[in-house]
C-alpha positions as a Markdown table, in Angstrom:
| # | Residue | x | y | z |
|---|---|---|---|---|
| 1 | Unk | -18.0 | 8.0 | 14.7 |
| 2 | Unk | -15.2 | 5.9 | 16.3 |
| 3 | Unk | -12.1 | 4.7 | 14.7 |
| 4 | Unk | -11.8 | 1.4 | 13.9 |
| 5 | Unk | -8.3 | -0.1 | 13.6 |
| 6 | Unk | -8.1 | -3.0 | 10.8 |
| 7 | Unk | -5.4 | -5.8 | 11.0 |
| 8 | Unk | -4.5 | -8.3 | 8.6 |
| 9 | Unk | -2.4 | -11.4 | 10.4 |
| 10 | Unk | 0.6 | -11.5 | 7.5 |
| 11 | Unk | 0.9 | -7.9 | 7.7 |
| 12 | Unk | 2.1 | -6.9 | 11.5 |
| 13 | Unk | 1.5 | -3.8 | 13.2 |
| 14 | Unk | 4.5 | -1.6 | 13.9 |
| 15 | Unk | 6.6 | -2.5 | 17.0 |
| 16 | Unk | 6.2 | 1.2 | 18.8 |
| 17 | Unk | 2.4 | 1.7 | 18.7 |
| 18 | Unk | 3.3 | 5.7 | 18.5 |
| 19 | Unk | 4.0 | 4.9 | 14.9 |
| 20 | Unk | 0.6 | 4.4 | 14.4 |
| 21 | Unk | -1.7 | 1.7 | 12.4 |
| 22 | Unk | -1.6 | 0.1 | 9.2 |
| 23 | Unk | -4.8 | 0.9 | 8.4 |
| 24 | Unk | -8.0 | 2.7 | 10.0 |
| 25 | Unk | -11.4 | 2.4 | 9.3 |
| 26 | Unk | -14.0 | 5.5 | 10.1 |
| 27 | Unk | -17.2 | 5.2 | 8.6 |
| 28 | Unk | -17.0 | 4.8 | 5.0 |
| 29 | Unk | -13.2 | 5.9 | 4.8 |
| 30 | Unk | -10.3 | 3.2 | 5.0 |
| 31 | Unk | -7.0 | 4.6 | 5.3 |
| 32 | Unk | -3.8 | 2.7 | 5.0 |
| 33 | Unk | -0.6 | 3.9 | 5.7 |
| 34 | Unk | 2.6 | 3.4 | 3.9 |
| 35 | Unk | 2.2 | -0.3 | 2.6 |
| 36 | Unk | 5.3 | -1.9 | 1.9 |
| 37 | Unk | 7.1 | -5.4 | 0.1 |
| 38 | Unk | 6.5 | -7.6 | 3.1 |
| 39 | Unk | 4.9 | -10.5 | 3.9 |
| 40 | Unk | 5.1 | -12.4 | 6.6 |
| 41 | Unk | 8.2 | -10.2 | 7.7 |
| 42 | Unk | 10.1 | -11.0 | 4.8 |
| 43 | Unk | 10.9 | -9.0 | 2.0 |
| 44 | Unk | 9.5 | -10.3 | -1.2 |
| 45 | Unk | 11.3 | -9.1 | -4.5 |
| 46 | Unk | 14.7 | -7.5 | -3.6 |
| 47 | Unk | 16.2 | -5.7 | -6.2 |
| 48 | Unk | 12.9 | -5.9 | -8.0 |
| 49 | Unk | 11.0 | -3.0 | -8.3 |
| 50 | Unk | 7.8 | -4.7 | -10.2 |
| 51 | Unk | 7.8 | -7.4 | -8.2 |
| 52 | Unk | 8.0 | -5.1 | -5.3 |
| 53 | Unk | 4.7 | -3.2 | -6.1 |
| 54 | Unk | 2.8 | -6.4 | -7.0 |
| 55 | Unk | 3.5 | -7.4 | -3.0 |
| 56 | Unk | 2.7 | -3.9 | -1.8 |
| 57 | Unk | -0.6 | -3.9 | -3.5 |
| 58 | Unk | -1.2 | -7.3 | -2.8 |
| 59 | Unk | -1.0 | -5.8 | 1.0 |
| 60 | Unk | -3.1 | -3.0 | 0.3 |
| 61 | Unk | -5.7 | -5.5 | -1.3 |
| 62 | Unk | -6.0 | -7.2 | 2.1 |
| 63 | Unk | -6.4 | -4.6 | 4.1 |
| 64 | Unk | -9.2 | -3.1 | 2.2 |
| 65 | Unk | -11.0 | -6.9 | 2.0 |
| 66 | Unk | -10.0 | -7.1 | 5.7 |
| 67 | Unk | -12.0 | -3.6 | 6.2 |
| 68 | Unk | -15.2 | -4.5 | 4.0 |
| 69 | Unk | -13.9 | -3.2 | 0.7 |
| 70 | Unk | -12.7 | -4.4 | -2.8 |
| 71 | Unk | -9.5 | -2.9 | -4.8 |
| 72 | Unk | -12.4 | -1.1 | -7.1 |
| 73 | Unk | -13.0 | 1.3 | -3.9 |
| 74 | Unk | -9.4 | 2.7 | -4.0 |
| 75 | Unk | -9.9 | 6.1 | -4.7 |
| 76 | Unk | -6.6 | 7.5 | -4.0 |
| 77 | Unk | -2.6 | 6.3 | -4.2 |
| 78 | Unk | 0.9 | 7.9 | -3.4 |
| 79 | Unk | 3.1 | 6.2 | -4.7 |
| 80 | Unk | 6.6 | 6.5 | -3.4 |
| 81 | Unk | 10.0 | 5.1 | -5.3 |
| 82 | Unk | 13.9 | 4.6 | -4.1 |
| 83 | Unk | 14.1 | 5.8 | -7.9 |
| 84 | Unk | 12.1 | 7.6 | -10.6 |
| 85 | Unk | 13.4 | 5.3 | -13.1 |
| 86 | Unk | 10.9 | 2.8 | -11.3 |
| 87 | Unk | 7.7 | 4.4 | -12.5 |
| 88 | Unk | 7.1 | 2.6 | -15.3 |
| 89 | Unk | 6.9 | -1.0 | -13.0 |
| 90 | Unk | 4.5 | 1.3 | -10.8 |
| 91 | Unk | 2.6 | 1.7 | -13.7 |
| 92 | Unk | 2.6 | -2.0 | -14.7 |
| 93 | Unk | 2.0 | -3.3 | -11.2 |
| 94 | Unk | -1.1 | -1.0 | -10.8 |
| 95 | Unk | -2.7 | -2.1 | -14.0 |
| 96 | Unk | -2.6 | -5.8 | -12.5 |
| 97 | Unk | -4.7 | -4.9 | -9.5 |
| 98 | Unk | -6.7 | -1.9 | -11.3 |
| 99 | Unk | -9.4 | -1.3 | -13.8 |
| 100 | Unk | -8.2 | 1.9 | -16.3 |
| 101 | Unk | -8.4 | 4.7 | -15.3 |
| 102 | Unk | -8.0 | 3.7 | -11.7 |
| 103 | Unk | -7.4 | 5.3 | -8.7 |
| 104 | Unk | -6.0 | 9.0 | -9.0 |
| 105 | Unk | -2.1 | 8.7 | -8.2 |
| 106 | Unk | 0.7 | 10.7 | -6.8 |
| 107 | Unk | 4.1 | 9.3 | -7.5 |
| 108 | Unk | 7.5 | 10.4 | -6.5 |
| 109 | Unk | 10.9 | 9.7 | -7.3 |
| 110 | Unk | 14.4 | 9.9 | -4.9 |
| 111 | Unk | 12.5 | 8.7 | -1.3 |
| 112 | Unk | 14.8 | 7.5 | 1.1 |
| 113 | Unk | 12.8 | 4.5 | 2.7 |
| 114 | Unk | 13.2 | 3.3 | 6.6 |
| 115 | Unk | 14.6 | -0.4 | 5.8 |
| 116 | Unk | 17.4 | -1.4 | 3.6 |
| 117 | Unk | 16.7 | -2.2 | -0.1 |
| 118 | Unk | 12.8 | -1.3 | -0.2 |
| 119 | Unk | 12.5 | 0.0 | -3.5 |
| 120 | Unk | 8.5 | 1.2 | -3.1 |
| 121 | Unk | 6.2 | 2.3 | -0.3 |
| 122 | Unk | 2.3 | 2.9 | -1.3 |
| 123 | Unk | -0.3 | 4.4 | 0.8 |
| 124 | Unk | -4.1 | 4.5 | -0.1 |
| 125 | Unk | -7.5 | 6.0 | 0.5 |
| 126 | Unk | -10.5 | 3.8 | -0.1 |
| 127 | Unk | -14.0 | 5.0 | 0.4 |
| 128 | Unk | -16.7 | 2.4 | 0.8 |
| 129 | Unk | -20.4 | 2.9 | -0.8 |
């Protein structure tokens, strides 16, 4: 079953293709990597970490409608903060994009992100029906 790369125009692929893609498509699966507060190359809620996990899942959302799917075939998260003390906007900004109970959901506290003043970084697993 070949792989099938998925691209979203707002959302860029990274400059040095070894990184990888944003999101991958095989067969029913949709993986998307490490989504986060971006659009358009801009970061969108500095200092904000709510408002920062509404844009992340507002990314994940179009990659999964860019691959076929809706947010209800999210079947897995890892959620990644700057801090812990973040969780609870986590929490908040998941139930805006998320029917209870939702998607299962790892989250961790203390990551040390790649660009300066990210506060989140969410990757997900979808599977289609």
């Amino acid at each position: 079953m070949p792989r099938q790369n998925i691209k979203v125009p707002n959302i860029g692929e990274p400059a040095d293709p070894r990184v990888g893609s944003q999101c991958i498509r095989k067969g029913n699966w949709i993986f998307i990597s490490g989504q986060i507060a971006y659009d358009d190359g801009k970061l969108v809620g500095k200092g904000d970490p709510l408002e920062q996990c509404r844009q992340t899942f507002r990314n994940i959302a179009a990659f999964v409608e860019a691959a076929g799917g809706t947010m209800d075939d999210v079947a897995s998260l890892n959620i990644f903060l700057s801090d812990i003390r973040f969780r609870e906007a986590a929490i908040e900004a998941r139930a805006e994009f998320f029917e209870a109970p939702g998607p299962s959901a790892t989250v961790v506290g203390g990551a040390d992100f790649a660009f300066e003043d990210l506060l989140v970084e969410i990757s997900a697993i979808a599977v289609l029906e």
